[in-house]
C-alpha positions in Angstrom: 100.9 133.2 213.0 103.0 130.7 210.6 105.8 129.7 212.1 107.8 130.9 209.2 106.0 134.1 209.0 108.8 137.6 209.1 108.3 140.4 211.9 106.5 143.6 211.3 107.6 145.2 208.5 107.3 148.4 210.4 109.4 147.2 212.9 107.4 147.4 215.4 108.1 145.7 218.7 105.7 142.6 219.9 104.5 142.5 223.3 106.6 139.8 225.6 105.9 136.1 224.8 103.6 137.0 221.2 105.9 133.8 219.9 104.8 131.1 222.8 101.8 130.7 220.0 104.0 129.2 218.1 104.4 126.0 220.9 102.7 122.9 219.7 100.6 120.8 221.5 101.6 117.4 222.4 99.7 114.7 220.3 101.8 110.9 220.7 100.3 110.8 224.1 101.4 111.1 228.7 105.0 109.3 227.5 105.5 112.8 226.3 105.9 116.6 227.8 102.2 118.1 227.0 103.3 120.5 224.7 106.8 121.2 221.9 108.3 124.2 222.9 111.0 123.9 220.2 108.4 124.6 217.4 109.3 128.6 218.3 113.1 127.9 217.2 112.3 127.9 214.0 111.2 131.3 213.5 114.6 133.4 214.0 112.2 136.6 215.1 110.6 134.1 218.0 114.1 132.7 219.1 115.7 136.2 218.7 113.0 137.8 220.7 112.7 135.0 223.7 116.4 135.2 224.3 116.1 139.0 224.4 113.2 138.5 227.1 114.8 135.7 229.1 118.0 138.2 229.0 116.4 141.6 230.2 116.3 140.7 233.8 120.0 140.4 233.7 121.1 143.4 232.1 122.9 145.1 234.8 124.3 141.5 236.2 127.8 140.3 235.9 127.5 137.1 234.0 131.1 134.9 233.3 129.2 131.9 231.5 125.9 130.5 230.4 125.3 126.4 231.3 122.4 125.1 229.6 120.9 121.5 230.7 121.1 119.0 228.4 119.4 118.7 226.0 116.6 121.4 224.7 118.3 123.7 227.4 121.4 123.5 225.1 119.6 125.4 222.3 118.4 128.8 224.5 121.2 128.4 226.6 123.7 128.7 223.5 121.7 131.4 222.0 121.9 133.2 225.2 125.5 132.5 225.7 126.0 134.1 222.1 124.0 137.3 222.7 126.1 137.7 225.8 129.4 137.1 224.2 129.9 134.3 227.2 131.1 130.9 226.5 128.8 128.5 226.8 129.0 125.0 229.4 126.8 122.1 228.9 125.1 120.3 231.9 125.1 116.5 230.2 123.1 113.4 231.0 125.5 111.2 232.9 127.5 109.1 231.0 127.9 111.2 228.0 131.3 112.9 229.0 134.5 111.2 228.1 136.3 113.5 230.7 137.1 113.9 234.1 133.3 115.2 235.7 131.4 115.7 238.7 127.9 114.6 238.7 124.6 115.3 240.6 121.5 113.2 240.9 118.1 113.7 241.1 114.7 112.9 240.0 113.3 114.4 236.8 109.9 115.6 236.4 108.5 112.1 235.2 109.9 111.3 238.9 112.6 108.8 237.3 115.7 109.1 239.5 118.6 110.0 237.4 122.2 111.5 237.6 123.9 114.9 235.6 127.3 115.7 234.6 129.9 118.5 234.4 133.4 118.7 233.5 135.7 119.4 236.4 138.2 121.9 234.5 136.1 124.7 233.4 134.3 125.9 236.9 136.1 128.1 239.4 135.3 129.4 242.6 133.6 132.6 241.9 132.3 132.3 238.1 129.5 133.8 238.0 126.8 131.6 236.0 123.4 131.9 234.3 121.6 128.5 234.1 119.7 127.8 231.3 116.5 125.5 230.7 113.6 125.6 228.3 111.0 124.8 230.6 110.6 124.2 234.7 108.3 121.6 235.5 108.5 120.1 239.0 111.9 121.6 238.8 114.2 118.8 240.1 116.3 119.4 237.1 117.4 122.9 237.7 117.9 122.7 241.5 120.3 119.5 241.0 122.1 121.8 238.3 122.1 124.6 240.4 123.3 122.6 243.4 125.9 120.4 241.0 127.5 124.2 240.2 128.1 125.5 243.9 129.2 122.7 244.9 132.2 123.1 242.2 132.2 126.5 243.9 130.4 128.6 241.0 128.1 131.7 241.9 124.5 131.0 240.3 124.0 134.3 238.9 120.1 133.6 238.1 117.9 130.6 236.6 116.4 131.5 232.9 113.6 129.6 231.0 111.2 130.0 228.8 108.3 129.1 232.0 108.6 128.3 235.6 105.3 126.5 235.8 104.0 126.9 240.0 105.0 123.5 241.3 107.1 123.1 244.9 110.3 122.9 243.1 109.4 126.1 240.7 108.7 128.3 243.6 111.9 127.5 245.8 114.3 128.7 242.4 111.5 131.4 241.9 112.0 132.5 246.0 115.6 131.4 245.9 116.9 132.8 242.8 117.0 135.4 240.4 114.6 133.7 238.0 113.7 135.0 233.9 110.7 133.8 232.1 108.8 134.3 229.0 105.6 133.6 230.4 103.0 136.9 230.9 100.9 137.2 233.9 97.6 135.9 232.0 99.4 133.1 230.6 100.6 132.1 233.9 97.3 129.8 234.8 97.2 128.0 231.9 101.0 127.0 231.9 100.1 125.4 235.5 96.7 124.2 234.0 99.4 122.7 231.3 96.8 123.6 228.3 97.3 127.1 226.3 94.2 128.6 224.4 96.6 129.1 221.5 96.3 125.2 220.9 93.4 125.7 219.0 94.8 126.9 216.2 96.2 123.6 215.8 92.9 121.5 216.3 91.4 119.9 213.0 
């Protein structure tokens, strides 16, 4: 499907996840993530319909505000945080906030130890808040986000991203947590395999 390509004009309904075909492999090389998730964006149908499946889970939960890690979590988080009619809070990289903060660290999923950051005057004991990432590795990310929020006293509603690949850190949010995905059950190997079938389409 071309990424620029409309829905069905009959309106019809795709199944969940039709637009992860639209991810693009990775091709500069290991200092990169193996594959572009942010290809999807650019098709308003895809980005419309992954926010409405990463959302469906939480349909029936109270949900105050949407944080989304920086920085590709900033894009589905917002997106999420608009559908809801929520405001939306944005977990920085460390350094980047030229307010008062309280920061967390912990090691990515390269392994490189690093620290993020929230401002101080938005979370209140007992705000209920989705946490928003485009994609769970080895995890590390979302737990120190996760614990960076209760420790400010927030309620973590639920964890939402586009995949929750099967690593340790993936299955303590996934055992944990309320936890979204846009990943169907057959397409669950290959995201732990990190290589989709659909990459063929993309081979010369």
């Amino acid at each position: 499907m071309d990424v620029w390509s409309p829905p069905p004009a009959d309106g019809a309904s795709e199944a969940k996840g039709w637009y992860l075909a639209l991810m693009a492999p990775n091709s500069k090389g290991p200092a990169f993530a193996w594959l572009d998730p942010s290809r999807l964006y650019c098709n308003s149908q895809a980005l419309a319909d992954c926010v409405k499946d990463l959302l469906a889970p939480f349909r029936d939960d109270a949900i105050d505000l949407v944080a989304g890690i920086d920085a590709m979590g900033f894009i589905l988080g917002a997106s999420v945080a608009s559908t809801l009619g929520k405001g939306f809070l944005a977990v920085r990289k460390a350094g980047h906030l030229c307010v008062s903060s309280q920061r967390q660290s912990y090691s990515d999923y390269t392994g490189r130890e690093k620290s993020m950051e929230v401002r101080d005057d938005v979370i209140r004991p007992g705000v209920r808040v989705l946490l928003v990432d485009q994609w769970i590795e080895t995890g590390g990310t979302m737990k120190a986000a996760i614990q960076l929020l209760e420790r400010l006293g927030a309620t973590v509603v639920g964890v939402a991203a586009m995949a929750v690949e099967n690593s340790e850190g993936g299955k303590w949010i996934r055992e944990h947590y309320k936890c979204s995905h846009c990943i169907p059950e057959e397409l669950q190997s290959q995201i732990d395999g990190q290589h989709l079938d659909s990459f063929k389409s993309f081979e010369k």
